[in-house]
C-alpha positions in Angstrom: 0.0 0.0 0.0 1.5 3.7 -1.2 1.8 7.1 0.4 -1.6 7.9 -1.7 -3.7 5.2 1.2 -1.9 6.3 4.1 -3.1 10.0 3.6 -6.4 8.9 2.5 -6.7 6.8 5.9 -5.4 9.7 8.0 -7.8 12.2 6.6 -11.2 10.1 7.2 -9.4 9.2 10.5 -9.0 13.1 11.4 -12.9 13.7 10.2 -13.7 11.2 12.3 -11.9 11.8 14.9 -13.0 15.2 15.2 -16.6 14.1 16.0 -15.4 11.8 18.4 -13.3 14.7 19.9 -16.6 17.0 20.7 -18.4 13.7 21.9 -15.6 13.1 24.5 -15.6 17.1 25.3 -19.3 17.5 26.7 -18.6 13.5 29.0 -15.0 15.9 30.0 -17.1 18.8 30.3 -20.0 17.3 33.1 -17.2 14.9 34.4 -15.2 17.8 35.4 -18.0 19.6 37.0 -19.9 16.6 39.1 -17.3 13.7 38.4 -21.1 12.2 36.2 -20.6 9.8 33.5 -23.5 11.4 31.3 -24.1 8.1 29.4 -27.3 9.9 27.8 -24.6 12.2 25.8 -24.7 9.8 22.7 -28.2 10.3 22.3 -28.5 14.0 22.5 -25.8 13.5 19.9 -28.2 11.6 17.9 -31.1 13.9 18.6 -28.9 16.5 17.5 -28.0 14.5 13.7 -31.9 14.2 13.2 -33.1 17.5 14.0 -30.1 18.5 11.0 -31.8 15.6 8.9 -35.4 17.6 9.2 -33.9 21.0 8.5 -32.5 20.0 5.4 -36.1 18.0 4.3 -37.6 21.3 5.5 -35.3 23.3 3.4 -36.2 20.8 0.0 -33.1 18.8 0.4 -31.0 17.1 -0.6 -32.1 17.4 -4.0 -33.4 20.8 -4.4 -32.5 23.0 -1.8 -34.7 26.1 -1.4 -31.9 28.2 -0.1 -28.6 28.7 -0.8 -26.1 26.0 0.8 -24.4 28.0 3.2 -27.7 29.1 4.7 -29.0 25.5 4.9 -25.8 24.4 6.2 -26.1 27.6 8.8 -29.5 26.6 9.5 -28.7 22.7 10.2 -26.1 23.6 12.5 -28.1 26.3 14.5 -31.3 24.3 15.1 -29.5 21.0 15.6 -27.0 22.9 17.8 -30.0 24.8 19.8 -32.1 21.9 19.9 -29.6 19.6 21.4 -28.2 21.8 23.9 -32.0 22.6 25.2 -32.4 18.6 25.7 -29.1 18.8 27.9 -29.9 21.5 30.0 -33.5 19.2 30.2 -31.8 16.2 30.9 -29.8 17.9 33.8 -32.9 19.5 35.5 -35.5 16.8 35.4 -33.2 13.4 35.7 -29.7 14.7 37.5 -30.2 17.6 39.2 -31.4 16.1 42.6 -29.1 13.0 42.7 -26.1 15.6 42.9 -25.3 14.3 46.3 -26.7 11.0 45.9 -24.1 7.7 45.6 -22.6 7.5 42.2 -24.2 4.6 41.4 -27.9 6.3 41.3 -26.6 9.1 39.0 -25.0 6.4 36.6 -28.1 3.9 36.3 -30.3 6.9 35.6 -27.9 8.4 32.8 -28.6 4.6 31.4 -32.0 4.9 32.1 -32.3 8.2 30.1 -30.3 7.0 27.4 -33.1 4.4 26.8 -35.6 6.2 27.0 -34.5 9.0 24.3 -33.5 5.8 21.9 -37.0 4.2 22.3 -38.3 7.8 21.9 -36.5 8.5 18.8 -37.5 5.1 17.4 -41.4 5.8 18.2 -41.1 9.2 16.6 -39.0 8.4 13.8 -39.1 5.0 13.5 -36.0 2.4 12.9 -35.0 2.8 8.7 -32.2 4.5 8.2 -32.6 8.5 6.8 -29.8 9.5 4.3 -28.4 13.2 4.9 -27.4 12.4 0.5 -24.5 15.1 0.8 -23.0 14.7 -2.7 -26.2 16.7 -3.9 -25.6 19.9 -2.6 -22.1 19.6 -1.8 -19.1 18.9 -4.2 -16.2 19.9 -5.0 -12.7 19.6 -2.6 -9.2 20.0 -3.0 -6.4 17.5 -4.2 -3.2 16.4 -2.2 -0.8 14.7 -2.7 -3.1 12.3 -5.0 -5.4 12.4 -2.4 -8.7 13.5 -3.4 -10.3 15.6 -0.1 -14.4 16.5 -0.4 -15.6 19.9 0.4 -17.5 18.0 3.1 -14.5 16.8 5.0 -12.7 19.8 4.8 -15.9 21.6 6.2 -15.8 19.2 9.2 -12.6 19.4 10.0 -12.4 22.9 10.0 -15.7 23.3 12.0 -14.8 21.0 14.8 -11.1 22.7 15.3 -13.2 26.2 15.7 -15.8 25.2 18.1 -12.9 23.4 20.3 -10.4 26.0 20.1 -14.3 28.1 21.2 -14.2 26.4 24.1 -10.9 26.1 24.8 -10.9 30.5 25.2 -14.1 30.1 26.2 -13.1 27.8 29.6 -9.9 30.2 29.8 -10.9 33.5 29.4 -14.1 34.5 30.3 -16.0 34.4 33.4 -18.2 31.8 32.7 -14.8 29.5 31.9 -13.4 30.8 35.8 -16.4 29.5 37.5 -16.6 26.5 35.7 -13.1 25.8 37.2 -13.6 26.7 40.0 -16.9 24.4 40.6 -15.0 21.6 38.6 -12.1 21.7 41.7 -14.2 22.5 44.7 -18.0 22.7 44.2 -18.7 23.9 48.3 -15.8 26.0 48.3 -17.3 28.3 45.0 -20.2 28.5 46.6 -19.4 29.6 49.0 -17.2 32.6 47.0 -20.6 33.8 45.5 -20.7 31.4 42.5 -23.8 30.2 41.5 -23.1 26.8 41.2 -26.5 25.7 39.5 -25.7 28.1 36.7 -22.8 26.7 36.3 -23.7 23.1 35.6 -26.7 24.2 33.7 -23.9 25.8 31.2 -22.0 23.0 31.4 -24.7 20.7 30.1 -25.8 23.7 27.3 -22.2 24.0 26.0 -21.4 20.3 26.1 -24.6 19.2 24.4 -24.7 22.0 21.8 -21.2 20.1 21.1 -22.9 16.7 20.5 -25.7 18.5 18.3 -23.0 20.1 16.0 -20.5 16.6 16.1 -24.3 15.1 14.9 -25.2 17.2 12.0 -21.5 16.8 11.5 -21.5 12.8 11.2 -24.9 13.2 8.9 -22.7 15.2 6.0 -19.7 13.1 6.2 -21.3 9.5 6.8 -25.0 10.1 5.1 -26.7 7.8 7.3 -28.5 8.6 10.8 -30.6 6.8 12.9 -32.0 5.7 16.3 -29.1 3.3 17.7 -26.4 5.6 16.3 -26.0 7.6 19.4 -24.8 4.1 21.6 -21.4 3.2 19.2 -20.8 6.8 18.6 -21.1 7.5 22.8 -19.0 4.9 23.7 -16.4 6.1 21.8 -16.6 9.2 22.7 -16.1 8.3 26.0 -13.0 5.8 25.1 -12.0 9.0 23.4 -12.9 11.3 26.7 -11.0 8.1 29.1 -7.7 7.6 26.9 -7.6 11.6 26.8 -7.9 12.6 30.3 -11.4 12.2 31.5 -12.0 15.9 32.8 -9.0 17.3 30.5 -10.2 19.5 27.9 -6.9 19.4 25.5 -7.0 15.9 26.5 -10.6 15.3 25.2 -9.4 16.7 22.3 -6.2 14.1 21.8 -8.2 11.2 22.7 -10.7 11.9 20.1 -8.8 12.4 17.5 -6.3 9.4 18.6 -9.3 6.9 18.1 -10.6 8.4 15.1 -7.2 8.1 13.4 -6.7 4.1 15.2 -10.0 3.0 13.6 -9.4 4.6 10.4 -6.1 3.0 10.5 -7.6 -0.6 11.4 -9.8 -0.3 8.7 -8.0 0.5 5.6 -4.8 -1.9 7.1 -6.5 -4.3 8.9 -10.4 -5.4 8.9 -13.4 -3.6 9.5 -14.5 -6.1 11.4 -11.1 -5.8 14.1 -11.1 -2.0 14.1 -13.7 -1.9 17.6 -11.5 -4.6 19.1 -8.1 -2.4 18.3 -9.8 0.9 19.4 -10.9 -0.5 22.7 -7.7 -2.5 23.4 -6.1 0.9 23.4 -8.5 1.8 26.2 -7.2 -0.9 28.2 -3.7 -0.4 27.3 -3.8 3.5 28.3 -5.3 2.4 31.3 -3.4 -0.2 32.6 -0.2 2.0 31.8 -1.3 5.4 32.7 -4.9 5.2 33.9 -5.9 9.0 34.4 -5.0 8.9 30.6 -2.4 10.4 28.6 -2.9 14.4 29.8 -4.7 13.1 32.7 -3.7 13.9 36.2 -4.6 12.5 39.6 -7.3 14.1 41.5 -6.6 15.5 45.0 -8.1 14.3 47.5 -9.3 15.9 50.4 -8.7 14.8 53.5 
């Protein structure tokens, strides 16, 4: 196998890394804040990839879009986006909220428990056959390198889920909002006590982190086509792996891991099997974890004594 594959496998392992990489940010995001594994996360991430699906149908697409492409595109993103992040901030109020101080296990068997309940949802509403996002008739074009042959669509991906992380990166470092969160992430009592409104502070957390799935979504629908009701389990639990092998909690790290298993099943695929690239992805999981198990930019909590 030439150069030509090798590039060809790392760019649909960076586009599909990236959606793994703002996957793993929102389970970093809420892990941070109330040490939660949101397991729900992959279904707001589907929610997010169908409510792009109906803006585009609502728009004429894919084959005859009423409005120009970069305003259904705009349009996709927003409402997917927006819808998504609303379901978060639901998800937090009505299932998490009051199990904040309750034994980790009751906080976990209800993120399960919602997760269920928005996949039999979706399948009620939209009902289990596959819906087709068809791209290639609205978008074309892309760029050659190297012999490589890079889509419009990919490039659009890419470049959209770099922005929105290096977004949240200034967003968590420079602004006010970004100080609190830290400060709730490392001592939740102790910034309350400082005047910080700690419920407004996990209420963003869930928006931001779930307007992230929505986007990584719509995202998945243009590169991949397909969306439907089981997709937010597979693409959850690698976001977590993602999230884990990162540095659950770590923001950059989020970001790495993501993009690590995106590249390692691309890799698997095209080198390998299909049918082996789960089985590599995950044996990385154990392998970062028996080796360095806060992950690779992980580090140790402190704990209180």
């Amino acid at each position: 196998m030439d150069g030509t594959f090798l590039l060809q496998q790392f760019v649909n392992g960076l586009t599909l890394g990236s959606v793994y990489a703002l996957i793993a940010l929102g389970y970093s995001l809420v892990y941070g804040i109330l040490k939660l594994l949101n397991f729900a996360h992959g279904e707001v991430y589907m929610i997010g990839a169908f409510i792009g699906y109906f803006v585009l149908i609502g728009l004429g697409g894919p084959g005859d879009l009423a409005v120009p492409v970069v305003v259904a595109l705009t349009l996709m993103f927003l409402a997917a986006m927006l819808g998504s992040g609303i379901l978060g901030v639901l998800i937090e109020r009505f299932a998490y909220r009051r199990l904040r101080n309750a034994p980790r296990i009751a906080p976990l068997i209800t993120a399960l428990g919602v997760s269920f309940f928005l996949q039999s949802t979706a399948l009620l509403l939209f009902g289990a056959k596959f819906r087709s996002y068809s791209t290639f008739q609205f978008l074309s074009g892309g760029i050659e390198v190297a012999g490589v042959r890079i889509s419009t669509t990919r490039i659009l991906v890419v470049v959209a889920a770099f922005s929105l992380m290096v977004a949240l990166t200034l967003l968590v470092g420079r602004t006010r909002l970004g100080k609190a969160m830290r400060a709730t992430a490392f001592d939740r009592e102790a910034a309350a006590m400082m005047g910080i409104d700690v419920d407004r502070v996990i209420v963003a957390t869930f928006l931001i982190g779930s307007i992230l799935a929505g986007a990584a979504g719509v995202m998945f629908g243009l590169v991949f086509f397909s969306v439907y009701h089981l997709m937010g389990f597979t693409a959850g639990l690698k976001g977590f792996t993602a999230a884990v092998v990162g540095g659950i909690g770590h923001i950059p790290g989020a970001m790495l891991g993501g993009l690590l298993i995106g590249l390692a099943e691309a890799f698997s695929a095209g080198y390998i099997s299909s049918t082996f690239q789960d089985l590599i992805v995950f044996s990385i999981l154990i392998a970062v974890m028996l080796f360095r198990p806060t992950g690779l930019l992980g580090k140790a909590d402190i704990r209180k004594v």
